[in-house]
N, CA and C atoms as an extended XYZ file, in Angstrom:
357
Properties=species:S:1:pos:R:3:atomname:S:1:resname:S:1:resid:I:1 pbc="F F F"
N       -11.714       14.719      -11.477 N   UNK     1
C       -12.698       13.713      -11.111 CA  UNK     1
C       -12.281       13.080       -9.783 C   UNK     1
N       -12.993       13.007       -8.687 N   UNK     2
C       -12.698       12.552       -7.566 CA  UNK     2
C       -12.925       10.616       -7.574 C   UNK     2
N       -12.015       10.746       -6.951 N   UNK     3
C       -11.583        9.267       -6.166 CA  UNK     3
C       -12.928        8.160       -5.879 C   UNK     3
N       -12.970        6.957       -6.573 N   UNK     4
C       -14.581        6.106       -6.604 CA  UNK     4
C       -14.391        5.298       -5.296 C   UNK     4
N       -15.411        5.820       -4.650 N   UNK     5
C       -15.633        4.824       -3.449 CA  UNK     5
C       -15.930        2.841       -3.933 C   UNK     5
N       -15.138        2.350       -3.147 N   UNK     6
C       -15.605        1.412       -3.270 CA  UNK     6
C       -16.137        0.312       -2.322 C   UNK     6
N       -17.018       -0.373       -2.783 N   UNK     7
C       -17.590       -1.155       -1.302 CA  UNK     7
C       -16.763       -1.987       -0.256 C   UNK     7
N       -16.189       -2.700       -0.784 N   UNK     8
C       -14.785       -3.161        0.103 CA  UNK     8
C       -13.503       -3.066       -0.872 C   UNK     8
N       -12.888       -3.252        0.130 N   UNK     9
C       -11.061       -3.012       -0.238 CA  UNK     9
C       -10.832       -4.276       -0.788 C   UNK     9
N        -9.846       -4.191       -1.821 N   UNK    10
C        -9.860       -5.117       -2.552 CA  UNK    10
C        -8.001       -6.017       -1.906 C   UNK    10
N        -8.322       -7.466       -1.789 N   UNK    11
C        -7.639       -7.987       -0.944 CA  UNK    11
C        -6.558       -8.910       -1.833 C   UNK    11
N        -5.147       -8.439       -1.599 N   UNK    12
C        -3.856       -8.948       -2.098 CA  UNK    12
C        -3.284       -9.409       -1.229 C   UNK    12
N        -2.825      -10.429       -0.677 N   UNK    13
C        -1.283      -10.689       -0.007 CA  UNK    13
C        -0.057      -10.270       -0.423 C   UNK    13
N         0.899      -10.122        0.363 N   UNK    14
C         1.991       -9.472       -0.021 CA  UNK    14
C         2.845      -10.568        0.437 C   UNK    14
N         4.050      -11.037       -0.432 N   UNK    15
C         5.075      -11.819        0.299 CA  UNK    15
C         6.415      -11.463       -0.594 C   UNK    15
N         7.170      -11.067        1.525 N   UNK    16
C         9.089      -10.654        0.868 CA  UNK    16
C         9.612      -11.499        1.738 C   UNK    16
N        10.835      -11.213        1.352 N   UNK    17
C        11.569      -11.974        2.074 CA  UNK    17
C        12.828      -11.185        3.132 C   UNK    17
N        12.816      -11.172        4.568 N   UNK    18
C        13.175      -10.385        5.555 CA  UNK    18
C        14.448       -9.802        5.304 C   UNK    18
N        14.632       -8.308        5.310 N   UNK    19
C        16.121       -7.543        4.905 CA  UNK    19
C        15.947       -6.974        3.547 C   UNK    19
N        14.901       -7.723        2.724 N   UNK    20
C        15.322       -7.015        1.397 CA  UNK    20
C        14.232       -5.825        0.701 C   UNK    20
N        15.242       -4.756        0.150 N   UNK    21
C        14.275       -3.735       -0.433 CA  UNK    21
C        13.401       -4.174       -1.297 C   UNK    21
N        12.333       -4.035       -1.093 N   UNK    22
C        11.079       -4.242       -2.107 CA  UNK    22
C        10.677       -2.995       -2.959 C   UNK    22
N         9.744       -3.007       -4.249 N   UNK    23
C         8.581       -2.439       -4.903 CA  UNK    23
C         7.690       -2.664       -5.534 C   UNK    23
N         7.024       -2.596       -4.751 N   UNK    24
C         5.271       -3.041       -5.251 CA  UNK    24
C         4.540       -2.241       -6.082 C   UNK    24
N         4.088       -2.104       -7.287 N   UNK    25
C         3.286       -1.391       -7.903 CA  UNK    25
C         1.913       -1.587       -7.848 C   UNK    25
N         1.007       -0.850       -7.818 N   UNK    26
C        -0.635       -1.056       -7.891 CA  UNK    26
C        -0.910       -0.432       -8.993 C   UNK    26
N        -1.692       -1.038      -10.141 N   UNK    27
C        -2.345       -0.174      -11.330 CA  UNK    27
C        -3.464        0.043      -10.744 C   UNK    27
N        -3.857        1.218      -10.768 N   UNK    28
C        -5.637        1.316      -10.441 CA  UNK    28
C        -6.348        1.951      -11.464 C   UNK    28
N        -7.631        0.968      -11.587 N   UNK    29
C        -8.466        1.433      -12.968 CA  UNK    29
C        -9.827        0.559      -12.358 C   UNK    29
N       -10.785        1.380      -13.298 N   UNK    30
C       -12.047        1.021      -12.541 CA  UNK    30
C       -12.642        0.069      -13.064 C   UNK    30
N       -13.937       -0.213      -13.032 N   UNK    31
C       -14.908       -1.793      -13.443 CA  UNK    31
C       -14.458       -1.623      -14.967 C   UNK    31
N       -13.954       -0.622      -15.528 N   UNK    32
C       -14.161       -1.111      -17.176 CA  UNK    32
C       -12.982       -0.736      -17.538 C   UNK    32
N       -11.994       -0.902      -16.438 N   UNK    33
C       -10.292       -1.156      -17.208 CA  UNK    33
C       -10.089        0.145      -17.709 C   UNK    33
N       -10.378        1.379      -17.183 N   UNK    34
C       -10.021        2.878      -17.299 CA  UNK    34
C        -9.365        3.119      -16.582 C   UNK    34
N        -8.207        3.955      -16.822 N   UNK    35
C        -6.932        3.854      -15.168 CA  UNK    35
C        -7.784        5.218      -14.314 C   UNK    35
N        -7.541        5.033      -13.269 N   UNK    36
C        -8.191        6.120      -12.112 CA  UNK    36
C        -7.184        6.653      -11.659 C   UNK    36
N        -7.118        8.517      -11.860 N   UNK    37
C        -5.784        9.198      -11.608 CA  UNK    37
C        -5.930        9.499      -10.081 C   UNK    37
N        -4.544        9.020       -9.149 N   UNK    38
C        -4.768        8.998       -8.331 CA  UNK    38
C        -3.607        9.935       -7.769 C   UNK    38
N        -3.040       10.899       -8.503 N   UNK    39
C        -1.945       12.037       -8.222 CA  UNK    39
C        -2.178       12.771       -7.566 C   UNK    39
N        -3.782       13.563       -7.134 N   UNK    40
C        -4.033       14.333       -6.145 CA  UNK    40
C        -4.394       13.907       -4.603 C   UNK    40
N        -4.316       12.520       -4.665 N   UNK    41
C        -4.339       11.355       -3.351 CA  UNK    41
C        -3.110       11.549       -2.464 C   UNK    41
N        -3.069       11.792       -1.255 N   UNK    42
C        -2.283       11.693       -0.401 CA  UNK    42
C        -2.295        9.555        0.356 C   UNK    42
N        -1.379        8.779       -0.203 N   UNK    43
C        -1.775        7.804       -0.086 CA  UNK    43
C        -0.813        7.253        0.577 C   UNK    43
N        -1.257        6.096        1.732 N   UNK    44
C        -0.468        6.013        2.713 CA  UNK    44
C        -0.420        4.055        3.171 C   UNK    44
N         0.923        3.613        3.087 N   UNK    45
C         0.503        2.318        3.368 CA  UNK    45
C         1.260        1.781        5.067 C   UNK    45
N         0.546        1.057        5.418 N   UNK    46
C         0.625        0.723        6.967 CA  UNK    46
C         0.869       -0.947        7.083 C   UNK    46
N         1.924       -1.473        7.851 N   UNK    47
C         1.861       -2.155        8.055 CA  UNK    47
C         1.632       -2.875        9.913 C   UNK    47
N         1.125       -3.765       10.206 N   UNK    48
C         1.069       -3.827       11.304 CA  UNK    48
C         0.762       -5.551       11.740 C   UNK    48
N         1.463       -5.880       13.082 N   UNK    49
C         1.408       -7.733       13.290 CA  UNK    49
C        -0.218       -7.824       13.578 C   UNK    49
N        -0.831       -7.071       13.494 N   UNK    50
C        -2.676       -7.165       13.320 CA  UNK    50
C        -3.688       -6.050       13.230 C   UNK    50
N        -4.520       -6.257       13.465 N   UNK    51
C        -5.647       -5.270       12.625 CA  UNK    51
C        -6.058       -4.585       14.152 C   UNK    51
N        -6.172       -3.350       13.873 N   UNK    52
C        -6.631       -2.499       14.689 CA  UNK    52
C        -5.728       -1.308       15.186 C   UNK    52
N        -6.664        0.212       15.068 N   UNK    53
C        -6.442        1.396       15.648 CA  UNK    53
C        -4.964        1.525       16.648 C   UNK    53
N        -5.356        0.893       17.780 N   UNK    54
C        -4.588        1.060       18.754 CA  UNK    54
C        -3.387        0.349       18.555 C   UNK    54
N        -2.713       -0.763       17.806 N   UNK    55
C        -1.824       -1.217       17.282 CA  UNK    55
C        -0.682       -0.533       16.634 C   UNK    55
N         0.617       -0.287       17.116 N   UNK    56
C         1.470        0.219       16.355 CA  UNK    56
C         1.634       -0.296       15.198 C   UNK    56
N         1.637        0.151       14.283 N   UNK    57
C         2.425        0.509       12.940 CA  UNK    57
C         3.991       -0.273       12.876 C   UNK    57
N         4.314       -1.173       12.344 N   UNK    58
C         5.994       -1.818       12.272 CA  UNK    58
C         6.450       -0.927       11.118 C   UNK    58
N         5.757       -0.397        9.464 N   UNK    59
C         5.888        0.401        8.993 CA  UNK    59
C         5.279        1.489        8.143 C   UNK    59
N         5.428        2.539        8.084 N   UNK    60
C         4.263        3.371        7.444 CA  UNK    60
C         5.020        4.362        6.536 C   UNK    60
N         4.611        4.065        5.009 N   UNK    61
C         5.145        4.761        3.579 CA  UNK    61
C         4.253        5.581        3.271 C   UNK    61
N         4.119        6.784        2.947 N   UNK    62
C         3.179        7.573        2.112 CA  UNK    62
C         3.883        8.569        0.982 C   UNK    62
N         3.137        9.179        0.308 N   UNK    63
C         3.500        9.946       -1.081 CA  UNK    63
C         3.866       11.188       -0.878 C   UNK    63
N         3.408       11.473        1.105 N   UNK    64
C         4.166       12.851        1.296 CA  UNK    64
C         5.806       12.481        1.696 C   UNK    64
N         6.046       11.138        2.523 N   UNK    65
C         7.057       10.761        2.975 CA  UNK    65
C         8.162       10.260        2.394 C   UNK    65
N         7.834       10.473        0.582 N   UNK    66
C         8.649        9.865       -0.377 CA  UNK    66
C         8.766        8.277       -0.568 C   UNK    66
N         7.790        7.581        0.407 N   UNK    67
C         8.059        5.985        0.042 CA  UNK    67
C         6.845        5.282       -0.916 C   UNK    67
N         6.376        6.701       -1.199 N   UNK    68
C         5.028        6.048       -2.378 CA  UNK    68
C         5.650        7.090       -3.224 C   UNK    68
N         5.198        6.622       -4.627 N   UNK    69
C         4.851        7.446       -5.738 CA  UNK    69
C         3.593        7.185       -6.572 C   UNK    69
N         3.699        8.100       -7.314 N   UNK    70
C         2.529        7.654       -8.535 CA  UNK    70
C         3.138        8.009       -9.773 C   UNK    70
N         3.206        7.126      -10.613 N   UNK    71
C         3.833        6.992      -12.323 CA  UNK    71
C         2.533        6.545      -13.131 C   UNK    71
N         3.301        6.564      -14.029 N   UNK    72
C         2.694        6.197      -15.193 CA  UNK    72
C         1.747        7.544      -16.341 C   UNK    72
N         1.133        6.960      -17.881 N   UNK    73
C         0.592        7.749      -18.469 CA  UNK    73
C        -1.070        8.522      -18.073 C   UNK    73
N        -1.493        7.536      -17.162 N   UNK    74
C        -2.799        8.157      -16.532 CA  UNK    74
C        -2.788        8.363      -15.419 C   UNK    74
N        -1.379        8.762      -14.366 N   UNK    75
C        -1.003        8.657      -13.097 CA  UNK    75
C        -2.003        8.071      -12.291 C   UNK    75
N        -1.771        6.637      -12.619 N   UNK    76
C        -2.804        5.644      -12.278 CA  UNK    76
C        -1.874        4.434      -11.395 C   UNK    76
N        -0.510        4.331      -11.695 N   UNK    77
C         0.317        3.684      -11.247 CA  UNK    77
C         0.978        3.759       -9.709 C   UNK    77
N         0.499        3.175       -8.657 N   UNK    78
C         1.079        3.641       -7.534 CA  UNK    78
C         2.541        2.649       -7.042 C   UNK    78
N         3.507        3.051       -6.924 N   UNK    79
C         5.030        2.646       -6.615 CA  UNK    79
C         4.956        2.749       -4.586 C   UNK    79
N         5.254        1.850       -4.346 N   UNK    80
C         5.448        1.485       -2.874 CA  UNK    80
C         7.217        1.185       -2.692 C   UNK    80
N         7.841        1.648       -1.857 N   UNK    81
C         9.096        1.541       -2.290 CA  UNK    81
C         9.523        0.739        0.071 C   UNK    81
N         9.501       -0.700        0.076 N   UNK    82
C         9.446       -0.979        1.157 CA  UNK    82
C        11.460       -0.664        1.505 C   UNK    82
N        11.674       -0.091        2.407 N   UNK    83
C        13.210       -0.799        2.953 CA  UNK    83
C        13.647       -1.844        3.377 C   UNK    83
N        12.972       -2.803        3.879 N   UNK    84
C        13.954       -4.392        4.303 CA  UNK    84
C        13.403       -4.557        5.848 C   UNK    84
N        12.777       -2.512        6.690 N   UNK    85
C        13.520       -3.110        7.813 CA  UNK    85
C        11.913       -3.522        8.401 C   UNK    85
N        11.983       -4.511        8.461 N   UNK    86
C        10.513       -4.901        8.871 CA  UNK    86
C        10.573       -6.578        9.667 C   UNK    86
N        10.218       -6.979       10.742 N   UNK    87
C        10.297       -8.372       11.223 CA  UNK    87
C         9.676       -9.504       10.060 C   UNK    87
N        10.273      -11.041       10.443 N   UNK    88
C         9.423      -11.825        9.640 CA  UNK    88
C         8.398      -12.272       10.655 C   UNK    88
N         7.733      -12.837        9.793 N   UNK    89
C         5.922      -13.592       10.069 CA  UNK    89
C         5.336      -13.052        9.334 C   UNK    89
N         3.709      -13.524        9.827 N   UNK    90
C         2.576      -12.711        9.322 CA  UNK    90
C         2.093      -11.609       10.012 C   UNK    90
N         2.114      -10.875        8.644 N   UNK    91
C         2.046       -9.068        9.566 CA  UNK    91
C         0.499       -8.812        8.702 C   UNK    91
N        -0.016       -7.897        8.752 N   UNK    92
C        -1.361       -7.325        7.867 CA  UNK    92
C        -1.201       -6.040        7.660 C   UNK    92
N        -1.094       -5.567        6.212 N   UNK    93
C        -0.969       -4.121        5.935 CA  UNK    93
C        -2.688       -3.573        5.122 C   UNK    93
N        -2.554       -2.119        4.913 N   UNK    94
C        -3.638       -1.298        4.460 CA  UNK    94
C        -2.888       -0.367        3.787 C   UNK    94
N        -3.700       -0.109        2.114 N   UNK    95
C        -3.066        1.036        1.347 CA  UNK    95
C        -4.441        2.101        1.676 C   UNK    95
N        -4.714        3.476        2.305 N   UNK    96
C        -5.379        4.196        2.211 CA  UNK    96
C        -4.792        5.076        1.441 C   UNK    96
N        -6.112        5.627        0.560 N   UNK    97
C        -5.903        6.797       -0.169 CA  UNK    97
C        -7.075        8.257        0.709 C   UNK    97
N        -6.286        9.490        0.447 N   UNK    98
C        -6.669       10.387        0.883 CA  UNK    98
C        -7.188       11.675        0.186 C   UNK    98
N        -7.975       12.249       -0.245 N   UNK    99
C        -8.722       13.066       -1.101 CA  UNK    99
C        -9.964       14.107       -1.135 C   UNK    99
N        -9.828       15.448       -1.062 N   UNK   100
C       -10.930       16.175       -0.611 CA  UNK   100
C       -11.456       15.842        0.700 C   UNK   100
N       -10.662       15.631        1.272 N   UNK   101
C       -11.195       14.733        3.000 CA  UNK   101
C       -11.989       13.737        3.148 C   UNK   101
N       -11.864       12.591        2.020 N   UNK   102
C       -11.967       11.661        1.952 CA  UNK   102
C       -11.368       10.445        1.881 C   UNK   102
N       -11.531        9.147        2.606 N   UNK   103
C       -10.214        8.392        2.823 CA  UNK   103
C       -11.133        7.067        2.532 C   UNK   103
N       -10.647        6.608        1.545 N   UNK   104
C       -10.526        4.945        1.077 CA  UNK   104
C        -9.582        4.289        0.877 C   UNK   104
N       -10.420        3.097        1.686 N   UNK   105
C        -8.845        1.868        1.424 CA  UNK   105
C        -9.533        0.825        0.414 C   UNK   105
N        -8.555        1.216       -0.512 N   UNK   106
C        -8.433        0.690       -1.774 CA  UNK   106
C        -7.998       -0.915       -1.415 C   UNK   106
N        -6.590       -1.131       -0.994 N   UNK   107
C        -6.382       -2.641       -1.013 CA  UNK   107
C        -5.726       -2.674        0.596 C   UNK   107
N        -5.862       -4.421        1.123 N   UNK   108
C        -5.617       -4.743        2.069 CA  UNK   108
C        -5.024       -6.072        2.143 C   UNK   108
N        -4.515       -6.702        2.867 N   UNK   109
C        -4.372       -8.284        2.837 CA  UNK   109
C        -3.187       -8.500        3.878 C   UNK   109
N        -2.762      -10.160        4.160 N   UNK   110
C        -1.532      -10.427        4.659 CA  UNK   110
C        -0.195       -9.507        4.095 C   UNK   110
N         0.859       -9.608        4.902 N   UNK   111
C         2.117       -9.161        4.463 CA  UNK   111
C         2.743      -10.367        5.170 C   UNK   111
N         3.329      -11.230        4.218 N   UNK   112
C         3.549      -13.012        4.803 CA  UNK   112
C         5.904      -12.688        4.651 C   UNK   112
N         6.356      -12.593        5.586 N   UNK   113
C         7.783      -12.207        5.488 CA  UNK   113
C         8.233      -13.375        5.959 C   UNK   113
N         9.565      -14.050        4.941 N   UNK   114
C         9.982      -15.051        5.359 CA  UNK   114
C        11.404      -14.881        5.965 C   UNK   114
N        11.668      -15.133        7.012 N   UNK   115
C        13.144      -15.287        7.693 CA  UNK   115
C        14.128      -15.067        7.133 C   UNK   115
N        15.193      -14.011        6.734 N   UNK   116
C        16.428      -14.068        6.273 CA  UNK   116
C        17.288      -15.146        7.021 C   UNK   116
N        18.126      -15.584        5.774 N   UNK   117
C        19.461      -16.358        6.516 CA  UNK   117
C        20.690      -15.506        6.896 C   UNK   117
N        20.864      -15.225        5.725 N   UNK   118
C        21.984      -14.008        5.709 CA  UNK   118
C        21.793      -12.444        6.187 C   UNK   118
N        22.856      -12.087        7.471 N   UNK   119
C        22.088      -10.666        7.886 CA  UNK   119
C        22.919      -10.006        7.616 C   UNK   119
């Protein structure tokens, strides 16, 4: 069953704290709480200090690059596995998913990083 478009991306903030390894999980399941298998998705998350194309990337994880996975019993569970090395402030990331040559972004929002003391 292919991947449900949806009308907009659904919007989370993210907040770490600068230096430290993170993992973020996403359950995805649709309007009636059915998990949506998302194992044949090539899925890719981006972070960047603002929105737009031409903007480098500070970091970029995907499921070919080993910094995503997908778990769970309806491989519905997506695992984001961040390293630390990322600046603080407010940055803005995007999770796209990729499928039959189709690409939706599922979720979006701030990535709010607070200042390490200790380096």
């Amino acid at each position: 069953m292919p991947l449900p478009y949806v009308d907009t991306a659904g919007v989370w903030d993210l907040v770490a704290y600068q230096g430290d390894t993170r993992v973020w999980s996403f359950t995805m399941v649709d309007n009636n709480s059915n998990p949506i298998n998302v194992s044949g998705a090539v899925i890719t998350m981006t972070i960047k200090r603002q929105r737009g194309g031409s903007v480098p990337a500070i970091w970029t994880g995907s499921t070919t690059g080993g910094e995503i996975t997908v778990t769970g019993a309806g491989s519905n569970t997506v695992n984001v596995y961040l390293d630390g090395d990322y600046p603080a402030g407010s940055l803005v990331y995007d999770v796209e998913f990729v499928e039959s040559g189709r690409t939706i972004t599922y979720l979006t929002g701030q990535f709010v990083v607070t200042t390490e003391v200790t380096e």
